[in-house]
TIMI-865104 format. One record per atom (N, C-alpha, C): y, z, x negated. Coordinates in pm, whole numbers, padded with zeros to 5 digits, always signed. Example, Ala and Ser with C-alpha at 12.3 -4.5 7.8 and 13.67 -1.06 7.14 Angstrom:
// TIMI-865104
-00569+00780-01319/-00450+00780-01230/-00330+00780-01320/-00225+00708-01285/-00106+00714-01367/+00003+00787-01290/
***
This chain:
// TIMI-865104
-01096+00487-03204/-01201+00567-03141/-01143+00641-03021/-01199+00654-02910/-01194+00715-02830/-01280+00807-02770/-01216+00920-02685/-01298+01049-02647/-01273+01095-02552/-01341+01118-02460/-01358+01161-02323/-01333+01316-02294/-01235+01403-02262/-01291+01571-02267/-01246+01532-02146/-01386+01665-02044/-01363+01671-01925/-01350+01737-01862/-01234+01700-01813/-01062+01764-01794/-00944+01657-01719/-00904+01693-01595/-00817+01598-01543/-00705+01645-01652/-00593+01567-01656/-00462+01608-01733/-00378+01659-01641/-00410+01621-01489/-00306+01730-01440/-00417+01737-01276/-00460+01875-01261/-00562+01910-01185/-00518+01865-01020/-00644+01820-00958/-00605+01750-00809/-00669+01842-00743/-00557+01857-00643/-00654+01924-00476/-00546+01881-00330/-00647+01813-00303/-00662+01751-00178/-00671+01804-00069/-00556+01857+00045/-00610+01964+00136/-00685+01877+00266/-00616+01753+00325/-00685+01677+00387/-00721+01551+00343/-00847+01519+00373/-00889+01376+00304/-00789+01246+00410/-00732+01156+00360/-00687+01053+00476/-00712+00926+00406/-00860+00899+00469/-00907+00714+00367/-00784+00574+00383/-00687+00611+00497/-00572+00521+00494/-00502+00500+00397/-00412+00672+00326/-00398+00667+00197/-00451+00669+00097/-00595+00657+00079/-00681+00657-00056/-00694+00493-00060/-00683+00445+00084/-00661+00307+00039/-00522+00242-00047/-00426+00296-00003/-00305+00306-00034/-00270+00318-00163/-00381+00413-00266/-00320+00470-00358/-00383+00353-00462/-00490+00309-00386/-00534+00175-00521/-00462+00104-00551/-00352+00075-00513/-00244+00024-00515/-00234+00092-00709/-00236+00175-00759/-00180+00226-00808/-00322+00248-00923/-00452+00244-00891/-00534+00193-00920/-00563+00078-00991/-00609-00047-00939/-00602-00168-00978/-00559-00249-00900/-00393-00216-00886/-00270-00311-00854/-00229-00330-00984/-00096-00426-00937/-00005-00536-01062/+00084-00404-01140/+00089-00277-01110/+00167-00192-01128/+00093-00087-01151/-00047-00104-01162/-00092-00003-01200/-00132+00101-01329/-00188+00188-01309/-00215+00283-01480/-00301+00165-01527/-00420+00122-01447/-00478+00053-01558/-00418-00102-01636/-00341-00146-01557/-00239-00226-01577/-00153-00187-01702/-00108-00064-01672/-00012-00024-01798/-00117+00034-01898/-00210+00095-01913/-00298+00116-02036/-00336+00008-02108/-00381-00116-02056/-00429-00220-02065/-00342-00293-02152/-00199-00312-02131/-00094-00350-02136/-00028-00310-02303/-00029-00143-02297/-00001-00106-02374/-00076-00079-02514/-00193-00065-02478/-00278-00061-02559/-00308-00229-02621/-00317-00308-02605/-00349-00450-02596/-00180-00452-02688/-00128-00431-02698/+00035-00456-02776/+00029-00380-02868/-00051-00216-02893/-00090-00166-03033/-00126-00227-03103/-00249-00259-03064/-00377-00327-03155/-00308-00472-03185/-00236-00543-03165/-00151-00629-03241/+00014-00581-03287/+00076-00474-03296/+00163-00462-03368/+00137-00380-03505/+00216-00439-03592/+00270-00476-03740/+00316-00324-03770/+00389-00318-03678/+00516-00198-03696/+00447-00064-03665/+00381+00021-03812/+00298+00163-03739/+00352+00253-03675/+00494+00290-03666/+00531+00367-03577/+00547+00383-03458/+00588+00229-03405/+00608+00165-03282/+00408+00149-03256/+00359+00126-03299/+00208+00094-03278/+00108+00226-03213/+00208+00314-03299/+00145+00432-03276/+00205+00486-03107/+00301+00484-03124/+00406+00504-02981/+00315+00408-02854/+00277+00313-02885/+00209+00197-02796/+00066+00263-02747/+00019+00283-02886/-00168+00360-02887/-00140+00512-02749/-00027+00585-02807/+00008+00722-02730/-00032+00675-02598/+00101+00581-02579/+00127+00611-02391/+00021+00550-02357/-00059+00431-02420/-00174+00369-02319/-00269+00436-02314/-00299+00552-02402/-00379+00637-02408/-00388+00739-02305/-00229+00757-02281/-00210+00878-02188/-00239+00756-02043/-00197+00661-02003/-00246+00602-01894/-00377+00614-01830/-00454+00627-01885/-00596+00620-01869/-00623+00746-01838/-00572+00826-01890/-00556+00976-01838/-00517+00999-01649/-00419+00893-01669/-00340+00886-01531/-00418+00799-01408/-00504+00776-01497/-00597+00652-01377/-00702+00736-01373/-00738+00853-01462/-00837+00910-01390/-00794+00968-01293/-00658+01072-01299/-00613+01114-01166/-00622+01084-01031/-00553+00901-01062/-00494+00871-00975/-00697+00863-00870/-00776+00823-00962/-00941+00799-00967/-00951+00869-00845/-00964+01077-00919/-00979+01168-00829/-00936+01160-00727/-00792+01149-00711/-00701+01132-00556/-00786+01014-00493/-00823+00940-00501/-00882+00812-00437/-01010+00856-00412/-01093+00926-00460/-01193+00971-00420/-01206+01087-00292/-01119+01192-00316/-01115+01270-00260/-01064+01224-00075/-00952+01163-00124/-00882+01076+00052/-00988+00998+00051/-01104+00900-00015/-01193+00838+00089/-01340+00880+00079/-01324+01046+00055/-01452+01135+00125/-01506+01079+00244/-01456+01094+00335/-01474+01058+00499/-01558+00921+00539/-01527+00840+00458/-01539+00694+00506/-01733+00678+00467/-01753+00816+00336/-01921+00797+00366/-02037+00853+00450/-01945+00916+00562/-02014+00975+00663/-01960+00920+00801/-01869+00845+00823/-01823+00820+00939/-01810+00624+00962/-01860+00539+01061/-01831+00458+01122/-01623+00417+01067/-01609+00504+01174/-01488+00479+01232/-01415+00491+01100/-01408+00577+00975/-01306+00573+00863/-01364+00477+00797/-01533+00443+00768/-01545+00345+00666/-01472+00211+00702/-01444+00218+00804/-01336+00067+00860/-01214+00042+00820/-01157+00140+00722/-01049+00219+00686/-01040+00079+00560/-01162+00094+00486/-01156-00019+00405/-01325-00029+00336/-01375-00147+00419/-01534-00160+00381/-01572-00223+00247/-01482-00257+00178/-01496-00301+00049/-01519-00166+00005/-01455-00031-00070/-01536+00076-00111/-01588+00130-00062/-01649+00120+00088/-01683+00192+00178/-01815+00115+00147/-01896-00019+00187/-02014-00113+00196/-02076-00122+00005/-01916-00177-00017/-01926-00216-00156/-01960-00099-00255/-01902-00034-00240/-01851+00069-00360/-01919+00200-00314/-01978+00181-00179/-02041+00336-00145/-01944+00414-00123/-01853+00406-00129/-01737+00524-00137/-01666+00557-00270/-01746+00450-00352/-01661+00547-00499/-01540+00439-00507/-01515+00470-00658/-01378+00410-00673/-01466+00207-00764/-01398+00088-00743/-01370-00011-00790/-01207-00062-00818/-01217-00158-00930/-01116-00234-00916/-01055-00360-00853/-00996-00284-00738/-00940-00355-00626/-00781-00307-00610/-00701-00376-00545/-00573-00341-00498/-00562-00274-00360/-00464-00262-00332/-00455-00177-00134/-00558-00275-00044/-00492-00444-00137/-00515-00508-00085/-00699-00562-00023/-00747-00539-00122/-00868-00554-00143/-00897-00668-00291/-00788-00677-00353/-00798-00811-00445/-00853-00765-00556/-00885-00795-00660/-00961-00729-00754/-00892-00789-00907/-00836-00662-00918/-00757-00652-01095/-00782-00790-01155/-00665-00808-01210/-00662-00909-01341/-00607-00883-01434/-00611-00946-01529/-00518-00955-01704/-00398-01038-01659/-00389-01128-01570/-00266-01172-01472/-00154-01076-01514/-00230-00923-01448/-00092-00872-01463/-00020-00809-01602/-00097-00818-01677/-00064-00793-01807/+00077-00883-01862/+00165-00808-01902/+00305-00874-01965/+00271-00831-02146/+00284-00988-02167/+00223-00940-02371/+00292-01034-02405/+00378-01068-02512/+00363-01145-02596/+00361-01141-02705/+00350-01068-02806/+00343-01051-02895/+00449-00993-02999/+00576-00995-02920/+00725-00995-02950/+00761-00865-02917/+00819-00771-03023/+00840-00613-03027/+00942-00585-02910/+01011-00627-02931/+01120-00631-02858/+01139-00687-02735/+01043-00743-02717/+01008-00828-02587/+00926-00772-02506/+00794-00720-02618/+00720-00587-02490/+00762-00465-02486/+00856-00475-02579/+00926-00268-02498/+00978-00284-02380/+01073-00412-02355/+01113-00465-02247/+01080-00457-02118/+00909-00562-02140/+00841-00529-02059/+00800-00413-01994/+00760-00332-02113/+00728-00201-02093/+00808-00091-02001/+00920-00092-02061/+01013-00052-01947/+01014-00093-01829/+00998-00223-01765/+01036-00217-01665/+00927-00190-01571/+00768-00197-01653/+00661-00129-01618/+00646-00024-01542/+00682+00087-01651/+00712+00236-01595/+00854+00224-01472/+00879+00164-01454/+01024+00143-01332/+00965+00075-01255/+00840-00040-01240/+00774-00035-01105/+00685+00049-01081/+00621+00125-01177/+00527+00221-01167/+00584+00376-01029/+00718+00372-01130/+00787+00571-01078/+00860+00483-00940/+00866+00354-00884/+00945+00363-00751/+00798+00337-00633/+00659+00302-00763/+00549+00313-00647/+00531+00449-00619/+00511+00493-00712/+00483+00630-00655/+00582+00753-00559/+00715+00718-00584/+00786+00744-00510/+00769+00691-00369/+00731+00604-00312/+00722+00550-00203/+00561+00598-00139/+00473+00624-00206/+00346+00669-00187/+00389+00830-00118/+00428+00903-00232/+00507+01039-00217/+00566+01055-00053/+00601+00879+00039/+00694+00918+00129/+00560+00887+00278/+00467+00904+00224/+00356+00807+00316/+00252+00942+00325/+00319+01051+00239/+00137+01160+00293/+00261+01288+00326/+00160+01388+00388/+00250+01533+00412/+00108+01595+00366/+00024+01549+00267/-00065+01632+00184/+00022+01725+00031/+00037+01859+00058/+00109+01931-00037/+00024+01886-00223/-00094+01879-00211/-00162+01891-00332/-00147+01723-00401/-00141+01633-00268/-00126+01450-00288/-00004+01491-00370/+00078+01522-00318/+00247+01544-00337/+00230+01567-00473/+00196+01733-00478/+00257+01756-00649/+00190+01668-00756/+00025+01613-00743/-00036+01513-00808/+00077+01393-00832/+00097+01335-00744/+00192+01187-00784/+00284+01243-00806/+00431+01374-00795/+00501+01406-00840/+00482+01437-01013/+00372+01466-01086/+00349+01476-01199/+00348+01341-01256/+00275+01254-01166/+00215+01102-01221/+00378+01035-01257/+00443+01064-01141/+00572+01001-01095/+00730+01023-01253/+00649+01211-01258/+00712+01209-01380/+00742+01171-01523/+00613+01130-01538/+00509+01070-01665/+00572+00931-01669/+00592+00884-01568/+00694+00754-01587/+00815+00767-01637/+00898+00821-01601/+00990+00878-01680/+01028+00858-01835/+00937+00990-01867/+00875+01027-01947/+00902+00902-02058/+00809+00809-02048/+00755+00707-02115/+00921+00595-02109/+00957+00547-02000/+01067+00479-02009/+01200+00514-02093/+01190+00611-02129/+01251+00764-02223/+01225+00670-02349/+01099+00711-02365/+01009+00691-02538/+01058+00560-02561/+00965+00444-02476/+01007+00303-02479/+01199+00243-02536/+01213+00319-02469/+01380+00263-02480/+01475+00327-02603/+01381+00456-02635/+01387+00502-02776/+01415+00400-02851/+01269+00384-02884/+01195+00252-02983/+01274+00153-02995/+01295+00081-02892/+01367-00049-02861/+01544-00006-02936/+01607+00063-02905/+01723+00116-02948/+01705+00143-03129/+01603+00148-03121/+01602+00232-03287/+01537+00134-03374/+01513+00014-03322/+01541-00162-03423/+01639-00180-03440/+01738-00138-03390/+01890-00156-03469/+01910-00336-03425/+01875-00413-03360/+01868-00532-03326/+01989-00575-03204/+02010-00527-03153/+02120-00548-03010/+02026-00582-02904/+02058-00535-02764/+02062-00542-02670/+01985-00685-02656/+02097-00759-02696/+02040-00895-02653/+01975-01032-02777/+01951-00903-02854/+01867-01002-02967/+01703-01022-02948/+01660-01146-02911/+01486-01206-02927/+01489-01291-03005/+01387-01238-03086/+01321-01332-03133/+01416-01370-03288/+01418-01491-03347/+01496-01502-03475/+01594-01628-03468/+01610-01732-03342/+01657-01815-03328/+01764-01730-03262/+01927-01786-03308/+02017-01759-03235/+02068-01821-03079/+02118-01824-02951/+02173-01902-02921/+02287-01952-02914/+02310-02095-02800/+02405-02159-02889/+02552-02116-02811/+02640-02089-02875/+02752-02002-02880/+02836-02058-02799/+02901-02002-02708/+02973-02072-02591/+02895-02061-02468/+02814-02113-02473/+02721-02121-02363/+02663-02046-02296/+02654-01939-02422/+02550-01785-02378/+02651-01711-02361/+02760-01719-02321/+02895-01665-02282/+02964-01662-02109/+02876-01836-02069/+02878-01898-01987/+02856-01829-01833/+02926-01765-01721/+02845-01723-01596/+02863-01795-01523/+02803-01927-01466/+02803-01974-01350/+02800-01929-01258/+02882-01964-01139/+02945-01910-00988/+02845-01992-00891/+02721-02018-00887/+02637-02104-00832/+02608-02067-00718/+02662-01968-00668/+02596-01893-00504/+02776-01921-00460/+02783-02031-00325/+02944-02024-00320/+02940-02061-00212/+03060-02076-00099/+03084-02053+00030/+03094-01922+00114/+03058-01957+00223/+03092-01801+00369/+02992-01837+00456/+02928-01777+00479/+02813-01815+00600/+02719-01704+00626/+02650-01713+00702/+02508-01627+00760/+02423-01577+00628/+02459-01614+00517/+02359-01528+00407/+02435-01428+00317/+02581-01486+00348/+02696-01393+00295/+02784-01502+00256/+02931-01425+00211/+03041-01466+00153/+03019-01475-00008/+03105-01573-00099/+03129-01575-00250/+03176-01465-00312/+03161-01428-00397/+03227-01331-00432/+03161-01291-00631/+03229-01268-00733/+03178-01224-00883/+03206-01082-00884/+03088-01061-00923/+03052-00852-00926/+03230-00856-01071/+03229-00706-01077/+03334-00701-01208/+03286-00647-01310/+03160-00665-01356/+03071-00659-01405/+03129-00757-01533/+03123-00911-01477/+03190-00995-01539/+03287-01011-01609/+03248-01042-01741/+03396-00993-01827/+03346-00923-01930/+03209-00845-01875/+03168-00716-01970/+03069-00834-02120/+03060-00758-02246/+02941-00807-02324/+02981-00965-02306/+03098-01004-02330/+03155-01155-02350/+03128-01257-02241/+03132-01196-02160/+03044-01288-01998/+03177-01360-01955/+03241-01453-01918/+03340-01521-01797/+03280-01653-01744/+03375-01627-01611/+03310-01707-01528/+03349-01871-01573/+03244-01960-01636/+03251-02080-01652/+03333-02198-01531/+03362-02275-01568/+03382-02386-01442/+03287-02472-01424/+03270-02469-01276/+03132-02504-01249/+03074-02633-01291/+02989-02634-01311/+02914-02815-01383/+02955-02886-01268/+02966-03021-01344/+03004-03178-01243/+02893-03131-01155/+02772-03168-01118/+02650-03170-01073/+02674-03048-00905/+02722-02986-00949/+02758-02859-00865/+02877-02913-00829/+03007-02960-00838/+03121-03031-00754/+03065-03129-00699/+02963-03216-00703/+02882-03319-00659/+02834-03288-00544/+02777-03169-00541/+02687-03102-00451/+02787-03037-00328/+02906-02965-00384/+02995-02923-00259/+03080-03076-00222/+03079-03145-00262/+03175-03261-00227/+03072-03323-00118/+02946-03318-00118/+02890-03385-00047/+02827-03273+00083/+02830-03165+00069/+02824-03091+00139/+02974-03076+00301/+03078-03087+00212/+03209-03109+00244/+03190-03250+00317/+03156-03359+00291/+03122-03429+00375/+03104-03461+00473/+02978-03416+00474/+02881-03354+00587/+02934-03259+00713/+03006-03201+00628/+03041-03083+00722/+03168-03153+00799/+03242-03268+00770/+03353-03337+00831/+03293-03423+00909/+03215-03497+00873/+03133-03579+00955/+03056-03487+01071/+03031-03397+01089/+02973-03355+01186/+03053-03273+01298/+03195-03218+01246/+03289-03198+01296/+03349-03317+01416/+03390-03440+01293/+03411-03552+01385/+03294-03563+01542/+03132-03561+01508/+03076-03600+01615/+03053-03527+01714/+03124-03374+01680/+03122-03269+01785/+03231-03281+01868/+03328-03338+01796/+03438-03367+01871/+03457-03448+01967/+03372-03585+01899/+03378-03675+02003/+03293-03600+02091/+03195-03565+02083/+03072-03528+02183/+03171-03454+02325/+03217-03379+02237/+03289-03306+02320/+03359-03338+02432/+03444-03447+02361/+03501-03496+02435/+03454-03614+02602/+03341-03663+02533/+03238-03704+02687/+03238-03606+02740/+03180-03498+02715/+03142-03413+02793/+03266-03349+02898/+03376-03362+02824/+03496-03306+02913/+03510-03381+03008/+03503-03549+03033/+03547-03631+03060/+03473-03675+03238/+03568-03646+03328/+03490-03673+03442/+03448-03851+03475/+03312-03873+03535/+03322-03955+03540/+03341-04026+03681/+03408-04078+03733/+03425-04173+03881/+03313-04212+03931/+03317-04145+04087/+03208-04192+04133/+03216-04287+04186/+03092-04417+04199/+03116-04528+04309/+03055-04510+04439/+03030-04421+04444/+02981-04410+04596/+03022-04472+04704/+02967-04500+04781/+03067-04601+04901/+03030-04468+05060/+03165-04487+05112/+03168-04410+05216/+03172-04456+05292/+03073-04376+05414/+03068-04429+05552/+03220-04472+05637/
***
């Protein structure tokens, strides 16, 4: 069951309206990263988990999302005040401006309109805390970047609260996930196969215009070393190596015409 009290969870005031950033903030709205994205998300992973504690933890935060999309609602309303009295701002974005009258729909910055697309589910505990986490970590670097796009004081502390609430939650999430007692790198009930998952291929190799080779030292950590590279991959630089001799050779020769004067036959008076 759900219940409406009306009441923002964290109160908005808007000192100037700017419909550029109210376009901006749908982003945050019904974008791939958005509250309703993560309510949707989270809530949709309650109502199928097993586990009541973790279920309950799931019900919380998607609960509190929806909270956060009304906010984010208000802020979007308030920055595209303007656009229902003026020409020149409703151009700002005529989809809520024609469409929407000015109020709020589910659309992106873009103008695209929400999907279950962006929903990350599978059914797997450990797989959507995962998700979940990294949710709230595209969520708190949107809003951080929103935060760098207004010099509205009231925009500010609004997404600074929203911004925190991410946090917050990536906190809880990673709780949970830690407190299955499962490891780091355990999914699911099939093991893998040993040696292999040990394995780091060196597959980015050479010096050139996209960068030099090089293994972070990272490697080594949680049973990781660097494998020797598959046949398939010596295949691939051997023939690369090739190439690169063969084309050497025809620069050379080239070159060499080109150095090469040639005799004129001209006949002189």
């Amino acid at each position: 069951m759900y219940h409406h009290v009306k009441k923002l969870m964290y109160d908005v005031n808007v000192g100037e309206a700017d419909p550029r950033f109210g376009k901006m903030l749908l982003e945050q709205f019904g974008g791939a990263n958005g509250e309703l994205a993560a309510a949707m998300q989270y809530t949709i992973q309650g109502w199928s988990c097993d586990d009541p504690e973790r279920k309950d933890l799931l019900m919380d935060i998607g609960t509190e999302e929806i909270s956060h999309l009304e906010v984010v609602g208000a802020l979007i309303r308030m920055h595209m005040m303007p656009i229902k009295k003026a020409l020149d701002q409703a151009e700002q974005d005529p989809i809520v401006a024609v469409t929407g009258g000015g109020g709020l729909n589910l659309f992106n910055s873009a103008g695209n309109p929400w999907t279950a697309d962006y929903l990350k589910i599978s059914g797997e505990l450990e797989v959507d805390l995962r998700n979940n986490i990294a949710a709230e970590a595209r969520a708190k670097i949107t809003y951080e970047r929103l935060m760098h796009l207004t010099d509205d004081v009231g925009t500010k502390e609004a997404l600074q609260f929203l911004m925190t609430r991410e946090i917050t939650h990536m906190k809880a999430f990673t709780a949970a996930l830690d407190s299955l007692g499962t490891g780091r790198f355990s999914i699911g009930k099939l093991p893998p196969t040993p040696g292999v998952v040990d394995e780091y291929y060196n597959d980015s190799t050479g010096e050139g215009p996209l960068g030099k080779d090089g293994v972070g030292n990272w490697i080594g950590k949680d049973g990781l070393h660097v494998a020797e590279t598959p046949d398939f991959i010596h295949a691939i630089a051997a023939s690369i190596h090739e190439g690169e001799e063969l084309a050497k050779k025809a620069n050379g020769a080239g070159g060499a015409r080109r150095g090469t004067r040639v005799p004129s036959h001209r006949k002189t008076a």
